[in-house]
Structure formats: structure tokens, C-alpha cells
VEXDREN-2710 file (C-alpha; in Angstrom, 1 decimal):
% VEXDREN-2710
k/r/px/py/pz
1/UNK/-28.1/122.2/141.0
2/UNK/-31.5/123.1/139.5
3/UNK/-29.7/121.7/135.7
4/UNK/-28.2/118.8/137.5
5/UNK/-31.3/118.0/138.9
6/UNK/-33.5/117.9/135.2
7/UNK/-30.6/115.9/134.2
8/UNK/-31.0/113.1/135.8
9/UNK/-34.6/113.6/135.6
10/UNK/-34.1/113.3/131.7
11/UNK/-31.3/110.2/132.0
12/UNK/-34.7/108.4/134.1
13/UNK/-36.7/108.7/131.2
14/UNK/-34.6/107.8/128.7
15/UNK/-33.7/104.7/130.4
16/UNK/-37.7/103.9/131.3
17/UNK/-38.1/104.6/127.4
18/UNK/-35.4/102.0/126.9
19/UNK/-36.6/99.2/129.6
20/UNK/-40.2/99.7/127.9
21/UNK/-38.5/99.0/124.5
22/UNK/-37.1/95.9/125.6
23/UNK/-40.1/95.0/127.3
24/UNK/-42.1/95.2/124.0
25/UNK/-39.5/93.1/122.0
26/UNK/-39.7/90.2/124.4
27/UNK/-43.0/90.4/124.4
28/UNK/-43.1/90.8/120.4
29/UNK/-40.6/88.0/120.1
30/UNK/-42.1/85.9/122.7
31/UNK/-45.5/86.4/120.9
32/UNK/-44.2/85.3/117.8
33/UNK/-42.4/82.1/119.3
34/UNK/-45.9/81.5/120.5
35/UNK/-47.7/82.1/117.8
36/UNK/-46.1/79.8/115.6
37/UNK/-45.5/77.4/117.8
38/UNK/-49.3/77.6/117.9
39/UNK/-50.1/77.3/114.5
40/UNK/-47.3/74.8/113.8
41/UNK/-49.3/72.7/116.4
42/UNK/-52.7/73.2/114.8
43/UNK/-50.5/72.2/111.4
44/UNK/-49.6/68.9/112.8
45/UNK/-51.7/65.5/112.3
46/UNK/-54.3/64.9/115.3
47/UNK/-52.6/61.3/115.6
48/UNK/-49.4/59.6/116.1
49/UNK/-49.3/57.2/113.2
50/UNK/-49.6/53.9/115.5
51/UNK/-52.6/55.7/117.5
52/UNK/-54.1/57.1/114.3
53/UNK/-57.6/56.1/113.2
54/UNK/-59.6/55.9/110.1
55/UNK/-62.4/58.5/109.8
56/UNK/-65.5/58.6/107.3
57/UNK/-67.0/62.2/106.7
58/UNK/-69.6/63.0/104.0
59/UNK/-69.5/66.5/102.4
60/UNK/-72.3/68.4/101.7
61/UNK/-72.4/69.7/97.9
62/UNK/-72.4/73.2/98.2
63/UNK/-70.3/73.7/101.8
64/UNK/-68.2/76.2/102.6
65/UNK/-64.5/76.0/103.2
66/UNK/-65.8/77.3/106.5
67/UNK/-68.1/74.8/107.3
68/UNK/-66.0/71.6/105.6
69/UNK/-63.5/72.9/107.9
70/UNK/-66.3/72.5/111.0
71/UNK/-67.0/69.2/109.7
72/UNK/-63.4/68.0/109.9
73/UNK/-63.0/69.8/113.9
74/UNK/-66.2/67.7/115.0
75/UNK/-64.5/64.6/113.7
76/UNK/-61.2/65.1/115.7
77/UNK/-59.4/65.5/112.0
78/UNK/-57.7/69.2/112.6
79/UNK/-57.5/71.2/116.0
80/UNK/-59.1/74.4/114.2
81/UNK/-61.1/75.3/111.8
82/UNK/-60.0/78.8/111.4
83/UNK/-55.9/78.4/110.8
84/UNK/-57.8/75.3/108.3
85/UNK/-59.9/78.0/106.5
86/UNK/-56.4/80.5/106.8
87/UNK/-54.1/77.4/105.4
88/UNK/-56.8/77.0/102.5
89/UNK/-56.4/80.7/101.4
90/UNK/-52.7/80.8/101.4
91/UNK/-52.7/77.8/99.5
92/UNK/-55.3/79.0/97.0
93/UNK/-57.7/76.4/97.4
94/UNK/-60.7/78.1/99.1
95/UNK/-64.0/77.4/97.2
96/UNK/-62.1/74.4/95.2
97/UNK/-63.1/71.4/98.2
98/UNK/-64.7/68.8/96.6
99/UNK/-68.4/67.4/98.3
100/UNK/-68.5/64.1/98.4
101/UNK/-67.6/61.1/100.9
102/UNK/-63.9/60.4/102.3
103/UNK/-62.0/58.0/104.2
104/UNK/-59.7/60.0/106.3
105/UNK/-57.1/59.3/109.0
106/UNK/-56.2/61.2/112.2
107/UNK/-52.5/60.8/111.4
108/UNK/-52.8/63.4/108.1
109/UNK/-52.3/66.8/108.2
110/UNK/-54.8/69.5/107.4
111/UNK/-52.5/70.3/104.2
112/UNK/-52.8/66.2/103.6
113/UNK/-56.5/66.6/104.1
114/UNK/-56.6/70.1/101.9
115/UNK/-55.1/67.8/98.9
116/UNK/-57.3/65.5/99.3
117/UNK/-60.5/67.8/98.8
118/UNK/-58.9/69.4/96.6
119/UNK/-58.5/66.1/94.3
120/UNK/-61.9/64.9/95.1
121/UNK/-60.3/61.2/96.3
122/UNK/-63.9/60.7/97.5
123/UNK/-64.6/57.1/98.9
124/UNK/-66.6/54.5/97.0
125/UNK/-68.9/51.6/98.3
126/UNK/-68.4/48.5/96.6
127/UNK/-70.6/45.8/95.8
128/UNK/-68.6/42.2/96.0
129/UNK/-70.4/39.5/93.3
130/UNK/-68.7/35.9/92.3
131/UNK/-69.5/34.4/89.1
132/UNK/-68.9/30.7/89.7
133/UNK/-67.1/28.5/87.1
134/UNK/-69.1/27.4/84.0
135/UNK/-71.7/30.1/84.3
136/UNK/-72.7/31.2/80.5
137/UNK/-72.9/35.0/80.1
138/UNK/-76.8/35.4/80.5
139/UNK/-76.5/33.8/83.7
140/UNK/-73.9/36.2/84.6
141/UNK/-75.7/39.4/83.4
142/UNK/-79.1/37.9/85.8
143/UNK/-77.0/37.7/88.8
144/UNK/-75.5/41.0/88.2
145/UNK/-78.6/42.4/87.5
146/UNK/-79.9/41.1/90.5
147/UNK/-77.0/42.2/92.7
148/UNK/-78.1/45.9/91.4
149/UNK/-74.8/46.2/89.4
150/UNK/-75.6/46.0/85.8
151/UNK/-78.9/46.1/83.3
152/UNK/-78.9/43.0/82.3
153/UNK/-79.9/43.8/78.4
154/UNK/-77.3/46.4/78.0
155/UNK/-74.9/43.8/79.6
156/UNK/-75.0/41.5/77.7
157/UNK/-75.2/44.0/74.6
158/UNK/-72.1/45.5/75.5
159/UNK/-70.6/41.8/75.6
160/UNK/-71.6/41.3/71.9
161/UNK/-69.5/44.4/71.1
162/UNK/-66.3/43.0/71.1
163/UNK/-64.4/44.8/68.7
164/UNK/-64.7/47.7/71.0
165/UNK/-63.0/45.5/74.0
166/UNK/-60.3/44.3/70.9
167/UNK/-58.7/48.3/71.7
168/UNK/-57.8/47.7/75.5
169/UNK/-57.3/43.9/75.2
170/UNK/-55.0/42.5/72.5
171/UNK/-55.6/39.0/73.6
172/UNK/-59.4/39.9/71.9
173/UNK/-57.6/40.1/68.3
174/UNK/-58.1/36.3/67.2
175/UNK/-61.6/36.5/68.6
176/UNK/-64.1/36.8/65.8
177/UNK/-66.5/40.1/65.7
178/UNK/-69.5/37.8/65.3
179/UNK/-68.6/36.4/68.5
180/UNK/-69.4/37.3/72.2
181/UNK/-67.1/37.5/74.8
182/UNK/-68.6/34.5/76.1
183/UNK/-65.9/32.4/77.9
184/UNK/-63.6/35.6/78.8
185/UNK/-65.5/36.9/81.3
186/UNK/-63.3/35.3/84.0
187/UNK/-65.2/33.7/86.7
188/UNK/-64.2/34.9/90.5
189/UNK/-64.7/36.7/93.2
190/UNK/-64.9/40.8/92.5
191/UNK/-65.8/44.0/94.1
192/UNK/-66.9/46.6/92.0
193/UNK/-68.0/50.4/92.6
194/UNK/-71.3/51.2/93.5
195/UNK/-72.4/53.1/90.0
196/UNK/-70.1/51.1/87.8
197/UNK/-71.4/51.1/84.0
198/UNK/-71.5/47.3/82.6
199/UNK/-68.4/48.5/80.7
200/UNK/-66.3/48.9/84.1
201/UNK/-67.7/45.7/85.4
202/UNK/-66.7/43.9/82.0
203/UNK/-63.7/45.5/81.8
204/UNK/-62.9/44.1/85.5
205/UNK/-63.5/40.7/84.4
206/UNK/-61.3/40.7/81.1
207/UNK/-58.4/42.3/83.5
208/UNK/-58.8/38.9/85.6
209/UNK/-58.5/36.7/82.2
210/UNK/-55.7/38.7/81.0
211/UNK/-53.7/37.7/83.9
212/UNK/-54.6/34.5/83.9
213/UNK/-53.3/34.4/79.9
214/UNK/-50.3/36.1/80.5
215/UNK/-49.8/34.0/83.8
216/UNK/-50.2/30.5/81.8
217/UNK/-51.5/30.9/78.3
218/UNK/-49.5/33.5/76.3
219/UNK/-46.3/31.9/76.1
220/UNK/-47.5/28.3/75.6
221/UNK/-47.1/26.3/72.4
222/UNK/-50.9/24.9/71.8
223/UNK/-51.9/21.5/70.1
224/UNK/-53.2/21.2/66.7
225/UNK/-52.2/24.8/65.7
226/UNK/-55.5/25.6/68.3
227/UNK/-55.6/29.8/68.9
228/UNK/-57.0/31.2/72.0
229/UNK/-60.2/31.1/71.1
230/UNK/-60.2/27.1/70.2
231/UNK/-58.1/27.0/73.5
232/UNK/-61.0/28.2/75.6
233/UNK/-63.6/26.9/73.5
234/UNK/-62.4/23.4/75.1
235/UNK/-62.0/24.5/78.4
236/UNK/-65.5/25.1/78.6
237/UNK/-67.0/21.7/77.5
238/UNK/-64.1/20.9/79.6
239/UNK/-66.2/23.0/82.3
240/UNK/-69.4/22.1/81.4
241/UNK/-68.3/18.3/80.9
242/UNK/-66.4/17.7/83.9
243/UNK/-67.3/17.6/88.0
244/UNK/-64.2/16.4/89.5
245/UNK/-61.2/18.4/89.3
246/UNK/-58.7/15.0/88.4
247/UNK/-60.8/13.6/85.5
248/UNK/-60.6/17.5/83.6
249/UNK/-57.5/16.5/81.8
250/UNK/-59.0/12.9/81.0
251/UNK/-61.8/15.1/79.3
252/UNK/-60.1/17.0/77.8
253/UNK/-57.7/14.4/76.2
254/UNK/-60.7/12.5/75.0
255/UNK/-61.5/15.8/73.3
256/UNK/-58.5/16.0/71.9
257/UNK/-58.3/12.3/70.6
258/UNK/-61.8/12.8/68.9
259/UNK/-60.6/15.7/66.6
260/UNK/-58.1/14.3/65.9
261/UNK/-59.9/11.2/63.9
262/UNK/-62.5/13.6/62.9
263/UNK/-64.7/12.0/65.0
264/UNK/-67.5/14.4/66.3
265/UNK/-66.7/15.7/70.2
266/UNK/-71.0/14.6/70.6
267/UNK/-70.7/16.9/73.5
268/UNK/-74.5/17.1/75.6
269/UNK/-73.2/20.0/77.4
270/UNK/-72.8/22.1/73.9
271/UNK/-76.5/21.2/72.9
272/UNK/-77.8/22.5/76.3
273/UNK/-76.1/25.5/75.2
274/UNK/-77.8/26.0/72.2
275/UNK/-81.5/24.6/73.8
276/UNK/-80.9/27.5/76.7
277/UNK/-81.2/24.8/79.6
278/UNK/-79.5/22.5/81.0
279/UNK/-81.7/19.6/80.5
280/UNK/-80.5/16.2/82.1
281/UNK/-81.8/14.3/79.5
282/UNK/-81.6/15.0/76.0
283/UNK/-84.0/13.8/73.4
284/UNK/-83.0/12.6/69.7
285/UNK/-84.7/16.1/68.5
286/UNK/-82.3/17.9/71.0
287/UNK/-79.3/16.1/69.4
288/UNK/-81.0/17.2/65.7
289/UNK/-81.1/20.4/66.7
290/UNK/-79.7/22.8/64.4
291/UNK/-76.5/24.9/65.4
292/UNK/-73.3/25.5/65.2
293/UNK/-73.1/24.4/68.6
294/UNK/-74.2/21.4/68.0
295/UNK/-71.4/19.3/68.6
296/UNK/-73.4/15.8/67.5
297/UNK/-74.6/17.2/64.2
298/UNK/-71.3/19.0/63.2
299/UNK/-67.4/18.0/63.9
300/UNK/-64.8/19.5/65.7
301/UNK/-65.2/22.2/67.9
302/UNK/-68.0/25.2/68.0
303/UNK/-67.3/28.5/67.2
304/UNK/-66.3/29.8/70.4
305/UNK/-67.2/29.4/74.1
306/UNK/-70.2/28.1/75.8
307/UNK/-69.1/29.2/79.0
308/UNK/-66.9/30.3/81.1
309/UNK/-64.2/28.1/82.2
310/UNK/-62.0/28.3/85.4
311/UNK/-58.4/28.2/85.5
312/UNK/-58.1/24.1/86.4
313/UNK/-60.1/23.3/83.0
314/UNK/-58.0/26.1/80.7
315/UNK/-54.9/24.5/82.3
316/UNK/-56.9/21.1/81.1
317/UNK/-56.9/21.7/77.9
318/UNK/-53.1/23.3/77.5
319/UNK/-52.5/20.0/79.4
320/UNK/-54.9/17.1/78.5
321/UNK/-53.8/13.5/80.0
322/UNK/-51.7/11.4/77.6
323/UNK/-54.6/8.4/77.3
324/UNK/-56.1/7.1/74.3
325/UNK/-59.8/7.4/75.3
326/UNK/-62.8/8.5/73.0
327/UNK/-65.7/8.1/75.4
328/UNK/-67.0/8.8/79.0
329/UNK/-70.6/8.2/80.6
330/UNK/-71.5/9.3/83.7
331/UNK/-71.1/7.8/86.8
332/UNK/-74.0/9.4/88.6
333/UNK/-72.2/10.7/91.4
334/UNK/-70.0/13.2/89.5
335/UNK/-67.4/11.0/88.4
336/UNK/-67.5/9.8/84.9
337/UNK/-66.3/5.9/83.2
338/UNK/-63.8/6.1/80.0
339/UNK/-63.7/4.0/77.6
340/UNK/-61.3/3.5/74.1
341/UNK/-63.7/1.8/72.3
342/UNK/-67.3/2.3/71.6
343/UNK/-68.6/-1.6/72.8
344/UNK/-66.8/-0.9/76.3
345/UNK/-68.8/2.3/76.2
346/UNK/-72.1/0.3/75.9
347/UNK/-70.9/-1.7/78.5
348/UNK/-70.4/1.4/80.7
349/UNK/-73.3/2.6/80.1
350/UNK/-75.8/-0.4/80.4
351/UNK/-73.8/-0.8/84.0
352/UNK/-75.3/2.7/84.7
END
């Protein structure tokens, strides 16, 4: 009895041993299944994509994984810090977060985010600057300067160098090295980086011409064996000449029609250039004046630009009206009179 007895005393252990065993396995198990759904949770994006938001953070230079993970908690970017400082270590990136400021969203993931400090895709603040149509590269390089974007000396220093530009643009190559890059520098609207050198903001500019020459320029045939830099040359007396968009290719044509008698183009806008201001009347010394430039003094057209022209006057001058004009006096309200022959010009202008 006494042996029966310690028995079934034994078999009740065993079997507790047993139920505790299984009790500790669920437990383990359930634990586990917990635990990772947990940290497959705190692994997920804050955000559904159509609820997500944009978030700027700024990091400190010289924060800790631990507290860059704080920083991105705060900000509703990742549910914890901790499994973001644990993800950071298995991935081998703690210590290599970048400082600086980011645009986030709620819809990454803290792995997104991780890459992203990692890379150091830090947000910029632009500055957004137009250069209006006709503007000559000094008065470009003031407003930049003003804006706060540029020096204007070493602006317009760097714009002198233009076999340096020649490497990155090949529509440069005809452009003589004694020349600026005056009439390249593609006038428009822009936003730059705050902290951009004057090369970057050049560099933006020429990007914007060499679309607009691939666009409408590069595969056209051009009068009178003209290159590019004869090409734009025009365009900007065209510019400088012209104030209503549909008398651009009647100035340019009367352009055209001069060099091709030899006649001198006895542009004022080309002395202004070389004077430095835009005077509205010009003297007989100011038509004396000696230049290049000087369109009165020497024939055909100057050695390059004296401005920047916009994209109706460059498509002037690929296009220039089929008229036989020579001259045009101004109206006084913008518009200009043409004339074919020089006493209909006299007319035109006694009648202004």
C-alpha cells in the first residue's frame, strides 16, 4: 500500500513538472509573439501614407544616437527611442548620424530615417532671384550681391573665366577666351542654396541656356554662316533694341539686312554698353567713342553679347521677319517706325 501510495505521489509530480513546462513554453512562445509583434510595431512608419506629414528637425552637431533618437520621439517620427538606438547598432550605424537639418515624413520608417542620417540628406534653404531679360552681367552680379547670394567682384571674375565653364558646357567651345559669359547667363526665375559659391549659381544659369540651345538652337541651320556666339550677339541688341515682343523679328531683320550691305548696324543700345549707362540721349562724342562695341564707328556685329537676351529675341534672330527694312526710330511709347530708305527715316523721325 505504503509503495502504491509514493507512486502515485511520484506520477503527481511528474505530471506538475510537466503542466509547469508547458506553462513556461506558452508563456516563452507567447512572449516572443509579443515581443516581436512589439518591435515590428515600433519598426513601422508613424503614418499611413495619405495621413502622413512632413516634419523639420534640426540636429545638433555632436548628438548622440541616443539623443537624435529623442529628438525624432518628441516629433512623432518613431514610437521609441530605445528599439531606434537598438536598430542603429544592429545596423552598424551608431555614432555615424549626420547633424544637420532634415525634412522628414511620418510615413518613413525608422530604418528610412536611419538612411537618411546616415547619408547626411540634410535640407537646404533656398534663396529664389530673377534676372529679368536684357540685364548685362554687372547688373546681374549687383542684384545677386544684394540678394546675399554672391560677391559681386568674384562674380563677375568667375564670369571672365570662361575656359573653365568651356569643360562642363560644350556649347562654350566657339566662345572666345577673351570673352565673358555675357549673354549666357540665362535670364529667369531660380532658387539657389543658401551658401552656393558664384560658381553653383553660374553654373545654374548656363544649365538654363543649355536647354534653351538644345531646345531651339543646336540643330538649327543659321544665316550668314553666324556661330552661336554671333547668334546671341544679335539677340541682345535684339533685347536691348526692342520693347514689344512683335516688332523683335522686324529688328532683327533690319539687323540682318544691314550686314548684309555692310552697312553699319548704328545700334545706340551697343554704345550704352560700352558708356556703362543707359543714357536716353546720346551725344556725337558718345557715337565717337572708341570700342569694339561701338556699333556706329565699326561694322557688323561686336564681339560678343551686351546682354542677356530672352528666349523671344534668340528665337528673333534664328527667325528675323522677311522685310527689306534698314531703319527704325522710336515711337515714344515703345513701339518703333521702319523705314527702307534713309529720307523716309528723316521723315519718321522729324514726325517724332
Amino acid at each position: 500500500m505504503e509503495t502504491m501510495k509514493k507512486s502515485d505521489e511520484k506520477m503527481k509530480k511528474h505530471s506538475w513538472i510537466k503542466g509547469f513546462i508547458v506553462i513556461l513554453i506558452i508563456l516563452f512562445v507567447a512572449s516572443y509573439f509579443a515581443g516581436k509583434a512589439y518591435i515590428e510595431k515600433q519598426l513601422k512608419p508613424m503614418a499611413q501614407r495619405e495621413s502622413a506629414k512632413e516634419v523639420t528637425i534640426n540636429i545638433p552637431k555632436g548628438s548622440t544616437t541616443s539623443s537624435i533618437g529623442n529628438i525624432l520621439e518628441e516629433n512623432n517620427l518613431i514610437r521609441n527611442s530605445l528599439v531606434f538606438r537598438v536598430v542603429a547598432k544592429l545596423e552598424k550605424v551608431d555614432g555615424l548620424l549626420k547633424a544637420g537639418k532634415y525634412n522628414l515624413n511620418t510615413n518613413m520608417t525608422p530604418k528610412e530615417i536611419l538612411n537618411i542620417l546616415v547619408k547626411g540628406k540634410v535640407t537646404r534653404d533656398t534663396i529664389t532671384f530673377t534676372i529679368p531679360e536684357g540685364y548685362e552681367i554687372k547688373q546681374i552680379a549687383q542684384r545677386l550681391d544684394k540678394k546675399g547670394l554672391v560677391n559681386k567682384e568674384k562674380f563677375l571674375k568667375e564670369t571672365e573665366n570662361i575656359s573653365k565653364f568651356k569643360k562642363r558646357f560644350k556649347f562654350l567651345e566657339d566662345i572666345s577666351d577673351d570673352l565673358s559669359l555675357e549673354g549666357f547667363l540665362f535670364p529667369n526665375t531660380y532658387e539657389a542654396y543658401k551658401g552656393a559659391d558664384e560658381e553653383e549659381i553660374i553654373e545654374k544659369m548656363l544649365n538654363e541656356f543649355e536647354n534653351v540651345y538644345n531646345k531651339h538652337i543646336k540643330d538649327k541651320e543659321l544665316k550668314y554662316d553666324f556661330n552661336l556666339n554671333k547668334l546671341i550677339t544679335l539677340a541682345s541688341i535684339v533685347e536691348r533694341e526692342a520693347m514689344i515682343d512683335k516688332e523683335r523679328d522686324l529688328v532683327a531683320a533690319v539687323f540682318y539686312n544691314r550686314i548684309k550691305i555692310r552697312k553699319p548696324l548704328e545700334s545706340c543700345a551697343t554704345v550704352q554698353y560700352v558708356l556703362g549707362e543707359r543714357k536716353e540721349n546720346l551725344t556725337y562724342d558718345d557715337l565717337e567713342i572708341e570700342s569694339k562695341f561701338n556699333t556706329y564707328k565699326y561694322k557688323g556685329l561686336p564681339p560678343g553679347p551686351i546682354a542677356s537676351p530672352g528666349l523671344k529675341s534668340i528665337l528673333a534672330a534664328l527667325n528675323p521677319a522677311d522685310v527689306d527694312y534698314l531703319y527704325f526710330v522710336s515711337n515714344g511709347d515703345g513701339s518703333h517706325t521702319f523705314s527702307t530708305n534713309y529720307s523716309d527715316h528723316l521723315r519718321a523721325k522729324n514726325n517724332n
